[in-house]
VEXKOL-837320 format. One record per residue (C-alpha): residue in three letters; x, y negated, z; residue number from 1. Coordinates in Angstrom, 1 decimal. Example, Ala and Ser with C-alpha at 12.3 -4.5 7.8 and 13.67 -1.06 7.14 Angstrom:
# VEXKOL-837320
Ala:12.3:4.5:7.8:1 .
Ser:13.7:1.1:7.1:2 .
END
This chain:
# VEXKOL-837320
Unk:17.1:3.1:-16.6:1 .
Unk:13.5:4.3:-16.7:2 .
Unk:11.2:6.7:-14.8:3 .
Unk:8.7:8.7:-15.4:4 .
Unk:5.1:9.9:-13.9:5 .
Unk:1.8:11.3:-15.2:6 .
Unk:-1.3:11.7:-14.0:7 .
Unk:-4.3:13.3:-14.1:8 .
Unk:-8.4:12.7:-14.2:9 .
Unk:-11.3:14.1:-13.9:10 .
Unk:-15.0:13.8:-14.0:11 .
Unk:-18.2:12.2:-14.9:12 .
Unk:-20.3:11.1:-18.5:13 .
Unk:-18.8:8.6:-20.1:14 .
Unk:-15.8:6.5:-20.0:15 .
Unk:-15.0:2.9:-20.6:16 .
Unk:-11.6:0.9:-20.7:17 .
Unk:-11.1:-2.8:-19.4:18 .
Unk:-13.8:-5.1:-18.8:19 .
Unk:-16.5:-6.4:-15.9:20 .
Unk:-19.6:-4.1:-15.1:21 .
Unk:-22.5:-4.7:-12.9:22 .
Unk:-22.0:-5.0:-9.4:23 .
Unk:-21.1:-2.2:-6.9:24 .
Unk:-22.6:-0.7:-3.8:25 .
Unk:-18.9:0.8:-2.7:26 .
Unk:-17.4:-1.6:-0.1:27 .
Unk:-13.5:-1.7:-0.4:28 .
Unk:-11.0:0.4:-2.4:29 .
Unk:-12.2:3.9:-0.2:30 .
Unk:-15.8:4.7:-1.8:31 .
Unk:-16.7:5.0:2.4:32 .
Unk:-14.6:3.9:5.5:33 .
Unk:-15.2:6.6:7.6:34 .
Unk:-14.9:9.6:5.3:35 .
Unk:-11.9:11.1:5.8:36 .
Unk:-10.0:9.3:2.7:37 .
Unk:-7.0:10.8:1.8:38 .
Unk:-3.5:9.5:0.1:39 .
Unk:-1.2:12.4:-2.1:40 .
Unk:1.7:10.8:-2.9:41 .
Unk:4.5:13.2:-5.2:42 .
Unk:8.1:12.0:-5.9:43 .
Unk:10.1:14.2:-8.2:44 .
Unk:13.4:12.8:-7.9:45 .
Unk:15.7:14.4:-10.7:46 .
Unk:18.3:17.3:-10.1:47 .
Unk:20.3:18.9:-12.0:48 .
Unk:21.6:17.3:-15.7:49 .
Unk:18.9:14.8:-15.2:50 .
Unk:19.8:11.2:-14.1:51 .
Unk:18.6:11.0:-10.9:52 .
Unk:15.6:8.3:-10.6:53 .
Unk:16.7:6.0:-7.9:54 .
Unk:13.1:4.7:-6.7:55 .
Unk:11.3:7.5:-6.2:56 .
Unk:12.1:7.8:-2.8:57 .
Unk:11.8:4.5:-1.9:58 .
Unk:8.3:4.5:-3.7:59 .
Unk:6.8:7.0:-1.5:60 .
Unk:8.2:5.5:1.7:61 .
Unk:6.3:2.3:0.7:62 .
Unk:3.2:3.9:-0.2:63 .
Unk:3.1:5.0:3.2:64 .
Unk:3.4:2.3:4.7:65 .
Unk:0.7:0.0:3.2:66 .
Unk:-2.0:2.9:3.3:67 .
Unk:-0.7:3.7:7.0:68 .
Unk:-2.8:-0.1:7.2:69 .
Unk:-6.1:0.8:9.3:70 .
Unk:-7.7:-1.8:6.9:71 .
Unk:-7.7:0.7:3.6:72 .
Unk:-8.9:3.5:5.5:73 .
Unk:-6.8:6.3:4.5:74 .
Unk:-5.0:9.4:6.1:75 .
Unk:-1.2:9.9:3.9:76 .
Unk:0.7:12.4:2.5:77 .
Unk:4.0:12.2:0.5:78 .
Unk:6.5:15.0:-0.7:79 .
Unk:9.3:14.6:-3.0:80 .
Unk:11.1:17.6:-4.5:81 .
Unk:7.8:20.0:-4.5:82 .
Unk:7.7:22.5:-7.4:83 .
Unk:4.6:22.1:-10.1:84 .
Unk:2.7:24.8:-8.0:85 .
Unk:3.6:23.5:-4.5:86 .
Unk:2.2:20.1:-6.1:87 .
Unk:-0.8:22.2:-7.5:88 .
Unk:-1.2:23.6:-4.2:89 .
Unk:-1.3:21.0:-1.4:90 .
Unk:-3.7:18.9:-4.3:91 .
Unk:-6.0:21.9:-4.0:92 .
Unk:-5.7:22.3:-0.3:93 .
Unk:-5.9:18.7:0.7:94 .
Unk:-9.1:18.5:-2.1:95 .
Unk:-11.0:21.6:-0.4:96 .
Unk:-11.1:20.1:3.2:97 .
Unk:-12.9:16.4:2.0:98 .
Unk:-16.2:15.5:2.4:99 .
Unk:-18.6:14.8:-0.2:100 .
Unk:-18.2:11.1:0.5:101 .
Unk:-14.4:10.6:0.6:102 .
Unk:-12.2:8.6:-2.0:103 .
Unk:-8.6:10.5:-3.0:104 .
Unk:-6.2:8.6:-4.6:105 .
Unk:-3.7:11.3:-6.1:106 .
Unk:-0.1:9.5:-6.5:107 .
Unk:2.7:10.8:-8.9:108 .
Unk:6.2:9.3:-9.3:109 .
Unk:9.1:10.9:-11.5:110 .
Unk:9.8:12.2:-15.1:111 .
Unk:7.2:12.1:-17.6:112 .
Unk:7.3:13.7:-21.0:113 .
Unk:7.0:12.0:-24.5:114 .
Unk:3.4:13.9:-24.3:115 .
Unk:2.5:12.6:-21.2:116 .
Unk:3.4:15.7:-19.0:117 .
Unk:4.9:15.4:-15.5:118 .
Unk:8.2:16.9:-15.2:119 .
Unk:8.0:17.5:-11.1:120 .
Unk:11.2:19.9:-10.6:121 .
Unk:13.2:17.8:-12.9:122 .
Unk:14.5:20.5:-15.6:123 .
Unk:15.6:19.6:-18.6:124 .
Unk:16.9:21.1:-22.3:125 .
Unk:19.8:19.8:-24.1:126 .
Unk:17.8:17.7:-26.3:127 .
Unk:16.7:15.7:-23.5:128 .
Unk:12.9:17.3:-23.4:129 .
Unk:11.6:18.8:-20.1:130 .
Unk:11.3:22.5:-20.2:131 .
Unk:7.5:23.6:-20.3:132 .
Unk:7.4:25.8:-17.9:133 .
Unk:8.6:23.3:-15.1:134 .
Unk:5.4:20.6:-16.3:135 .
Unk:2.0:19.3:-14.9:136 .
Unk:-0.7:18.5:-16.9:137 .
Unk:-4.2:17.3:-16.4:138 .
Unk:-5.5:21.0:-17.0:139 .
Unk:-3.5:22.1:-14.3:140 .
Unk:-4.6:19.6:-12.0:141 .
Unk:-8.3:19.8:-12.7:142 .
Unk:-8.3:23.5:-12.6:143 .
Unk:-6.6:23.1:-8.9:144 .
Unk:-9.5:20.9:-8.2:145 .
Unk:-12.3:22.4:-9.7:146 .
Unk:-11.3:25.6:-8.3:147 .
Unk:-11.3:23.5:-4.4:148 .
Unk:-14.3:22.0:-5.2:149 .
Unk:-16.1:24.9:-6.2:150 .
Unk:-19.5:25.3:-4.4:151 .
Unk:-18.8:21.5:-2.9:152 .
Unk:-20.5:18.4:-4.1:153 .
Unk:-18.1:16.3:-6.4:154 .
Unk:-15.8:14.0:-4.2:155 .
Unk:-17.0:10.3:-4.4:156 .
Unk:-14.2:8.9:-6.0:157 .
Unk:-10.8:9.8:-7.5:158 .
Unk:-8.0:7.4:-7.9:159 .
Unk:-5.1:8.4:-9.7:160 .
Unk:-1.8:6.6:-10.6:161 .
Unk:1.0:7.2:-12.4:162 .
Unk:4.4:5.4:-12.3:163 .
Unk:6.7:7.2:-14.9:164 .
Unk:7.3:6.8:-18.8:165 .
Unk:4.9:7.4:-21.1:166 .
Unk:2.1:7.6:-18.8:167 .
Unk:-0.1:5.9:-21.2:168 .
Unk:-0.5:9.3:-22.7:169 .
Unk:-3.6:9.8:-20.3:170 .
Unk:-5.5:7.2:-21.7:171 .
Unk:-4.3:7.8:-25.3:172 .
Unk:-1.8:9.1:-27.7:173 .
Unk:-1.1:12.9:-27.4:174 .
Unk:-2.4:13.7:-24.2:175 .
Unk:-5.7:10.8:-24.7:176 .
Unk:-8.1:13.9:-26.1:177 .
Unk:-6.9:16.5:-23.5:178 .
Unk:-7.5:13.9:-21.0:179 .
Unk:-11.6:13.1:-22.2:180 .
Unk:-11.8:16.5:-22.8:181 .
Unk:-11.5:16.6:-19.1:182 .
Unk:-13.6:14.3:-18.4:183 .
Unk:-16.6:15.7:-20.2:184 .
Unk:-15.8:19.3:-18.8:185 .
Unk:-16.2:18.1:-15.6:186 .
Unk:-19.4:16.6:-15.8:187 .
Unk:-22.2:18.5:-14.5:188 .
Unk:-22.3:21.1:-11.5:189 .
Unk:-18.1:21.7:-12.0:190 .
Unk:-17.7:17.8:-11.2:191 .
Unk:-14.5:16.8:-9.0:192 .
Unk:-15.9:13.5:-8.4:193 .
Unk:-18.6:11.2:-9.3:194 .
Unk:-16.3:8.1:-9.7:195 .
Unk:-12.6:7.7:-11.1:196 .
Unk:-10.1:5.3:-11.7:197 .
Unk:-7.0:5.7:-13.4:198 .
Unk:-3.8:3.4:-13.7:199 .
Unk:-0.9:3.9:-15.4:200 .
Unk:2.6:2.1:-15.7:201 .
Unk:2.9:1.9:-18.9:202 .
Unk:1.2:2.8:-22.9:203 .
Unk:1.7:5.5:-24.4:204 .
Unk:4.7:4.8:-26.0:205 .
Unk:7.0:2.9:-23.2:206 .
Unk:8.8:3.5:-20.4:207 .
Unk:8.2:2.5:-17.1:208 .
Unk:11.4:0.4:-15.1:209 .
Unk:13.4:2.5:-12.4:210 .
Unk:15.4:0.6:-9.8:211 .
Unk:16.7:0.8:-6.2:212 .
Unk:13.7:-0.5:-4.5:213 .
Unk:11.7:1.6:-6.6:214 .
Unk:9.4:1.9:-9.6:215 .
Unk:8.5:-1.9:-11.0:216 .
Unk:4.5:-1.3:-11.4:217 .
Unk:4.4:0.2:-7.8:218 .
Unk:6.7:-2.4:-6.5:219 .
Unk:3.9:-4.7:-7.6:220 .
Unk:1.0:-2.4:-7.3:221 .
Unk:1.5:-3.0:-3.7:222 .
Unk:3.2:-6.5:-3.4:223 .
Unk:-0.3:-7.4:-5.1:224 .
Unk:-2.5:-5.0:-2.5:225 .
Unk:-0.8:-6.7:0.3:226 .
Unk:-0.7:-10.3:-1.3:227 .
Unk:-4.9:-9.8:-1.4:228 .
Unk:-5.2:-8.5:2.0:229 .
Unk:-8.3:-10.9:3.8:230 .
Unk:-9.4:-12.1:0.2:231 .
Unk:-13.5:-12.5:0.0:232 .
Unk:-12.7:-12.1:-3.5:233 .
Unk:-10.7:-10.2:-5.0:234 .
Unk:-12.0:-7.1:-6.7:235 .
Unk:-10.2:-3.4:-8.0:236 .
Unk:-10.0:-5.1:-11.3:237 .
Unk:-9.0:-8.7:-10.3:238 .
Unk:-6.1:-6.7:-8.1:239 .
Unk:-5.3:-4.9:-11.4:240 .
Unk:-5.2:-8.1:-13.3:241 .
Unk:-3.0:-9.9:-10.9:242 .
Unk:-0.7:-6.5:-10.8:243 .
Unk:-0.3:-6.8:-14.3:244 .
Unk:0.6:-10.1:-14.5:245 .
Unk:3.0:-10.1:-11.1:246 .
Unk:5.0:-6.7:-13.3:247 .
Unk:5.6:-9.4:-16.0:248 .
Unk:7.0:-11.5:-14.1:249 .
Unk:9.4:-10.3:-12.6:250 .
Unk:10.9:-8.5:-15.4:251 .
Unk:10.4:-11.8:-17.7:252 .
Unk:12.7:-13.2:-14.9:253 .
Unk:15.4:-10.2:-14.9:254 .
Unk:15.9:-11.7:-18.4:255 .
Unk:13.4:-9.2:-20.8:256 .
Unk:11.9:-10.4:-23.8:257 .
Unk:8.1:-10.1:-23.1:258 .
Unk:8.0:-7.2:-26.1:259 .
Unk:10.2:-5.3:-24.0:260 .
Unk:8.4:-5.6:-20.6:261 .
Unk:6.3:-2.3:-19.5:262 .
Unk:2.0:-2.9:-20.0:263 .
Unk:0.0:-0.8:-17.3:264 .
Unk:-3.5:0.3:-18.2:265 .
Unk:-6.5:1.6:-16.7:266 .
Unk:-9.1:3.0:-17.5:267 .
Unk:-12.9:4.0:-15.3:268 .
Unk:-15.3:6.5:-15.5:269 .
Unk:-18.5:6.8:-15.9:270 .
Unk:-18.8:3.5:-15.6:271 .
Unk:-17.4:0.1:-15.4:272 .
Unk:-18.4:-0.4:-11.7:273 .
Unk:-15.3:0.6:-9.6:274 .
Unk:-13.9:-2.7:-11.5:275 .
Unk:-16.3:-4.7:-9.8:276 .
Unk:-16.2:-2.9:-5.9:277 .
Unk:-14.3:-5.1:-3.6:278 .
Unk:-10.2:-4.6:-2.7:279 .
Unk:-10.1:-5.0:1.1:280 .
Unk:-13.4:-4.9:3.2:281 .
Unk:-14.2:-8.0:5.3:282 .
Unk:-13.5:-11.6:4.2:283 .
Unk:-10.9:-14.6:4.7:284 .
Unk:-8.4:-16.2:2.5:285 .
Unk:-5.8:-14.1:0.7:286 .
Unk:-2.8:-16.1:2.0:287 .
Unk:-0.1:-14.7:4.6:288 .
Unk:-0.7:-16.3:7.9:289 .
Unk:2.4:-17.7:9.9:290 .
Unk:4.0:-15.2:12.0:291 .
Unk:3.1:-14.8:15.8:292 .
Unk:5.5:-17.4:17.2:293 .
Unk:3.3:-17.7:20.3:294 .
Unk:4.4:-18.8:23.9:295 .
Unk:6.0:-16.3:25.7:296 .
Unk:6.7:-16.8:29.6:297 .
Unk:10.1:-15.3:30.9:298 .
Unk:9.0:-12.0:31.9:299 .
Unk:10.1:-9.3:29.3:300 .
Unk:7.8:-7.3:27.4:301 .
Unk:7.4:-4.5:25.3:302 .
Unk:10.3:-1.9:27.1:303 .
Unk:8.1:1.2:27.3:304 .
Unk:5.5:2.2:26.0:305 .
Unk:4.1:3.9:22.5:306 .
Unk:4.2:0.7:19.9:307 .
Unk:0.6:-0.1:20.2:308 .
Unk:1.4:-0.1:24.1:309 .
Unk:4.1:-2.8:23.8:310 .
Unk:2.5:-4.8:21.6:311 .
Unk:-0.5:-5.0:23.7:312 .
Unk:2.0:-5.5:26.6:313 .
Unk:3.4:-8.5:24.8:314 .
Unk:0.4:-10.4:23.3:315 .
Unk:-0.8:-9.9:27.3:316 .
Unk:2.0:-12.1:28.2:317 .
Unk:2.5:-14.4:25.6:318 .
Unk:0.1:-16.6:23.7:319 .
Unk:0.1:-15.3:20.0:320 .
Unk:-1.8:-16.9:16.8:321 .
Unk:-4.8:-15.3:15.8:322 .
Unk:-4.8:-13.5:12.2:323 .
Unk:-0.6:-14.0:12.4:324 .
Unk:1.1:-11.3:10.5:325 .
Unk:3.4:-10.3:13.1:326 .
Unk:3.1:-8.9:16.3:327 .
Unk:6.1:-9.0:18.7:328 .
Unk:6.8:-5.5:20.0:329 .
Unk:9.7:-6.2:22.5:330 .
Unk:11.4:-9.0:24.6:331 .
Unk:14.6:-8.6:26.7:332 .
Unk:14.0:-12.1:28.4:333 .
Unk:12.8:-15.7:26.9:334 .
Unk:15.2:-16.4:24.2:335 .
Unk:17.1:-13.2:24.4:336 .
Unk:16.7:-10.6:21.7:337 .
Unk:12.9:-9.6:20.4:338 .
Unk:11.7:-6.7:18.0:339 .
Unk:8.7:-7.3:15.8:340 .
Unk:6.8:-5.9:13.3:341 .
Unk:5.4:-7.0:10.3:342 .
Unk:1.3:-6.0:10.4:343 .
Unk:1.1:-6.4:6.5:344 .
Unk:3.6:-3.3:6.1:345 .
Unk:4.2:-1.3:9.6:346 .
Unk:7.5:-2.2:9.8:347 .
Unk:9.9:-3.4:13.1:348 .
Unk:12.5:-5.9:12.9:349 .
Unk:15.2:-6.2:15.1:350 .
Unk:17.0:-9.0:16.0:351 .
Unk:20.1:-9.7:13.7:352 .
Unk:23.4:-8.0:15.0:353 .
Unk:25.6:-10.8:17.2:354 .
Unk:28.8:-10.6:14.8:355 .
Unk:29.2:-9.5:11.4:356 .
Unk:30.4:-6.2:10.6:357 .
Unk:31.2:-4.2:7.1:358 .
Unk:28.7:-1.6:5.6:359 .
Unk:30.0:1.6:7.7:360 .
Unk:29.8:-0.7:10.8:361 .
Unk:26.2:-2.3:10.1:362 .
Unk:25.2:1.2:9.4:363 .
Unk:26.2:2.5:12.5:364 .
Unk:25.3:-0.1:14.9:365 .
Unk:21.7:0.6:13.2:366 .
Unk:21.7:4.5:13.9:367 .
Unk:23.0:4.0:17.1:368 .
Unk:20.7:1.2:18.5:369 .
Unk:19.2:2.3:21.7:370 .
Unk:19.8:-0.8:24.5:371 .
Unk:16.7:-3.4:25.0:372 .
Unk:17.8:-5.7:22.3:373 .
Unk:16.1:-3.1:20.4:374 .
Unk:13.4:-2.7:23.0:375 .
Unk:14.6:0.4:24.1:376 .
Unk:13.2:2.2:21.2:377 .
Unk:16.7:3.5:19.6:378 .
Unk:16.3:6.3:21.8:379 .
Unk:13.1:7.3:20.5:380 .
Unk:13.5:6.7:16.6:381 .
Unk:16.5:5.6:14.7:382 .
Unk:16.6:2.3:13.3:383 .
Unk:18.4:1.7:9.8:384 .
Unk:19.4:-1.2:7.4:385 .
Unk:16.7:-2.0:5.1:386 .
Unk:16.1:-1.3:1.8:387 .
Unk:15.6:-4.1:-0.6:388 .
Unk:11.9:-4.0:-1.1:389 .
Unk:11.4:-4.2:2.5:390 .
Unk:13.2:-7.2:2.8:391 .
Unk:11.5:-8.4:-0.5:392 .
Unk:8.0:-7.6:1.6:393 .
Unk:8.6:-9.0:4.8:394 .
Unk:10.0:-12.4:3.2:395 .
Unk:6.9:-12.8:1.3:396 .
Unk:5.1:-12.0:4.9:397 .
Unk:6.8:-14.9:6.6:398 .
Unk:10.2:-13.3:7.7:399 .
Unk:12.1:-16.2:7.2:400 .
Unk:10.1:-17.9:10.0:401 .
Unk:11.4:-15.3:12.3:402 .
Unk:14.8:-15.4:11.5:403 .
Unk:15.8:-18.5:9.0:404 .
Unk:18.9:-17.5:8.3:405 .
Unk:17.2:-15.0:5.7:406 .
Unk:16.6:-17.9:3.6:407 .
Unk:20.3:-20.2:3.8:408 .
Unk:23.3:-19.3:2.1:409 .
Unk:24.2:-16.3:4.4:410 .
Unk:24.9:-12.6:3.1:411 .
Unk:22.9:-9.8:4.7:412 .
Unk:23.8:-5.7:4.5:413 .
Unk:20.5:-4.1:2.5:414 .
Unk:21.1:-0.4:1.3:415 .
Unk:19.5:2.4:-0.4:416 .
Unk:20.1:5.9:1.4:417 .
Unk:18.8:8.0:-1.3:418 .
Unk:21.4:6.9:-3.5:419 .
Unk:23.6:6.3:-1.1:420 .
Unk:24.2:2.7:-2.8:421 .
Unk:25.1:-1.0:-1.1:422 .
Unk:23.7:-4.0:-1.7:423 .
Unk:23.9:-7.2:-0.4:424 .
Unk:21.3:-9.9:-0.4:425 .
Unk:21.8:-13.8:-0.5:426 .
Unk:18.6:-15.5:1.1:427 .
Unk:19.4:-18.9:-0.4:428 .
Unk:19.6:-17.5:-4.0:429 .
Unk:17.1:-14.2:-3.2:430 .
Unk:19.7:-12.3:-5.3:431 .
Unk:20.3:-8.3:-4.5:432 .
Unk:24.3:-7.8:-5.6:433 .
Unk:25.7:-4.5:-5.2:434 .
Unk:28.7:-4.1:-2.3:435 .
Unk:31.6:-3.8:-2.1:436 .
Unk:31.5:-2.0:1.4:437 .
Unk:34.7:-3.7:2.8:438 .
Unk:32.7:-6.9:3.1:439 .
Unk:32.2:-8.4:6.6:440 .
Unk:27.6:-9.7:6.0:441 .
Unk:24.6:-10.6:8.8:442 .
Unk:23.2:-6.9:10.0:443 .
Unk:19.4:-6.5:10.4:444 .
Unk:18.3:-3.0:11.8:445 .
Unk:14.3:-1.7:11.0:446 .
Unk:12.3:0.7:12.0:447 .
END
C-alpha cells in the first residue's frame, strides 16, 4: 500500500540539486535558536472510497515528539483531517506571526496526485484521480504565504517535506516548472524566505511505502535525526545521505528488489549552503549513550510533581550517568516498579504488567493505570500500548537495557489505534506479526 504527500517551495535566485557548497554561517537545522522556529505538520488520512492510509497518524504523533526535543529549537503544530483551506489557513496564520529570523519547516503527509498535487480531504473520482477542487498545490501555498508575508522581511529559511506518492513532482515531472516558477516569483521584495530546503519521499514517478508505524521515508527521516543527535559532524546533507540509505534498507530487508525501493530527493535554494549547515548544535559522538541505570537509595521518587519535577526529584536521589538517554521519572521503592522516559523521543515507559493478559485486557490495564507503579501519573494522562515505531525507537535508544526481556524470545502487545489493528512483537526475532487478540503476551504501557 502506498501514501501520498506533496509539498510546496518557495523563494530565492537560483536553485541547485545534490552536491556540497561552501560552508554555512547557520548553526543547526533552525537558521537561529532563539527565533521562534515553528513545526506545521498536516496528515490527511483518507475517508470516504479511499483506502485509508494507516501511517499518517502515527507520522504526525512522531514528528512531535522528536521536535518537542529542546535541542532542535522548535514550537509544533500537527492536524490531520483539515480541509485544503483550513491547511491554507493555519500556514498563513502561523507564517504571519514569525520573525524575520525564524526557520519553518512546513510538513505534509497523505494522498498525492500523479501531478504532484496534495489530496488533503481525501476525495476521489471513480477513476481513482483526486477531484480538483479538494487539491493543494504550490500556488496555493505560496500565495497563503506571500499574502502573510506581505510588508514582512522574507523568513530565514523554509523547510518543506513531503511523504506521499509522487512527490517528486516538486522537483520535476509535471509539477517541476510550476514549482521554479515559484521560485523565481518569489525572489525579490514578494520573497517568503531567503533560504529553502525541500525533501521529498520519492521521484516523480513512485510511490512512497504506507505502513502501521507510518510513512517509510519519515520513519527514517527521524530514526536518522535521532541516530545523529550529539554528532560534531553530521551536516543537513550527510543527515539526508544517511536517510536515504537507512529507507533502503529497510525495505531491501522486507524482501524488495532495489528497483522497487522508493528514492527521496532534495533539492536547495539559492544555494547549496543549507547542505553544508550543521544537524544538531553542540558537539559529541553520534552514538546512544547507555540508559540512566544510576544508584538509587530506597526512598521513592518521582510521585508528584509535573515530569520535569519528578525527574529532577529522582536524579536528586539517585546517582544517574551523565549524557544517558533516559531519565527515571518515578520509583515506588528500590527494586519495585519505575517509569522512565526515553530523552531521545519524550516518551514514558512503564514497568511491564506483572502477568500476561490478552489484547482487550493489556489495553485496559494501560487506560486505566493510575497506582504508583505508574508513578501516580494515570490519573493525570492516560497511558496506552505502544505503537510499533515507538518500540522500534526506544530499542534503538537502549530499551532493552531497561527491560531485557524486550530482546529474548518473549511476545509483547504493540497496537495501532488509528486503525484499530494488533500486533505483536518478538524481541528475539524484532518481528511485528499481526494478533490474533485472544492471545495471552508481556504488556508495556507509555505515555
Amino acid at each position: 500500500m502506498s501514501r501520498s504527500w506533496m509539498l510546496l517551495f518557495l523563494l530565492a535566485f537560483g536553485t541547485a540539486c545534490r552536491g556540497n557548497g561552501e560552508a554555512s554561517s547557520v548553526k543547526e537545522l533552525a537558521a537561529n535558536p532563539a527565533a521562534g522556529n515553528v513545526l506545521l505538520a498536516f496528515g490527511a488520512a483518507a475517508k470516504g472510497t479511499v483506502i485509508q492510509l494507516k501511517g499518517v497518524e502515527p507520522d504526525l504523533n512522531h514528528m512531535v515528539a522528536t521536535f518537542s526535543d529542546p535541542a532542535l529549537h522548535f514550537k509544533t503544530y500537527a492536524k490531520e483531517g483539515l480541509t485544503v483551506g483550513g491547511i491554507l489557513k493555519k500556514t498563513a496564520d502561523i507564517a504571519a506571526s514569525m520573525h524575520e529570523d525564524a526557520t519553518l519547516f512546513w510538513y505534509y503527509s497523505g494522498h498525492g496526485n500523479l501531478d504532484g498535487a496534495l489530496a488533503p480531504e481525501g476525495a476521489i473520482l471513480p477513476n481513482g484521480k483526486f477531484l480538483s477542487a479538494h487539491q493543494l498545490t504550490a500556488e496555493d501555498i505560496l500565495s497563503s504565504l506571500r499574502s502573510a508575508r506581505a510588508n514582512k522581511k522574507p523568513l530565514a529559511r523554509l523547510i518543506v517535506v513531503l511523504d506521499s506518492c509522487y512527490s517528486g513532482q516538486w522537483l520535476g515531472g509535471q509539477q517541476g516548472s510550476l514549482f521554479k516558477s515559484a521560485l523565481q516569483n518569489s525572489a525579490g521584495t514578494n520573497a517568503v524566505a531567503r533560504e529553502i530546503l525541500l525533501v521529498s519521499a520519492s521521484t516523480a514517478y513512485e510511490e512512497a511505502a504506507d505502513g502501521i508505524a507510518g510513512g517509510a521515508m519519515t520513519k527514517n527521516f527521524l530514526k536518522t535525526l535521532i541516530k545523529l543527535k550529539g554528532s560534531s559532524t553530521a551536516t543537513i546533507g550527510s543527515f539526508l545521505d544517511a536517510m536515504e540509505t537507512g529507507l533502503k534498507q529497510d525495505a531491501m530487508e522486507t524482501g524488495l528488489q532495489p528497483e522497487s525501493v522508493q528514492t527521496p530527493q532534495w533539492y536547495a535554494a539559492p544555494t547549496l549552503d543549507i547542505l553544508k549547515s550543521p544537524l544538531w548544535m553542540g558537539s559529541g559522538s553520534s552514538a546512544v549513550s547507555p540508559p540512566a541505570l544510576g544508584s538509587v537509595t530506597n526512598t521513592s521518587c518521582g510521585l508528584q510533581g509535573s515530569i520535569a519535577q519528578r525527574i529532577a526529584d529522582c536524579d536528586y536521589k539517585r546517582t544517574p550517568v551523565p549524557g544517558s538517554s533516559w531519565s527515571m521519572v518515578a520509583l515506588t521503592h528500590l527494586g519495585g516498579p519505575a517509569v522512565w522516559r526515553d530523552d531521545s523521543s519524550g516518551f514514558l515507559w512503564a514497568d511491564k504488567a506483572p502477568v500476561k493478559m490478552n489484547y482487550v485486557q493489556a489495553r485496559t490495564y494501560c487506560y486505566t493505570a493510575t497506582g504508583p507503579e505508574f508513578g501516580n501519573l494515570g490519573s493525570q494522562y492516560p497511558f496506552r500500548l505502544p505503537e510499533a515505531i515507538q518500540v522500534t525507537y526506544a530499542l534503538e535508544n537502549g530499551l532493552a537495557l531497561l527491560a531485557p526481556e524486550f530482546k529474548a524470545n518473549q511476545e509483547w502487545w504493540t497496537s495501532n489505534e488509528a486503525s484499530g489493528q494488533v500486533y505483536s512483537y518478538n524481541g528475539l526475532k524484532n518481528l511485528f506479526t499481526p494478533g490474533p487478540s485472544s492471545d495471552y503476551l508481556m504488556t508495556n504501557c507509555i505515555l
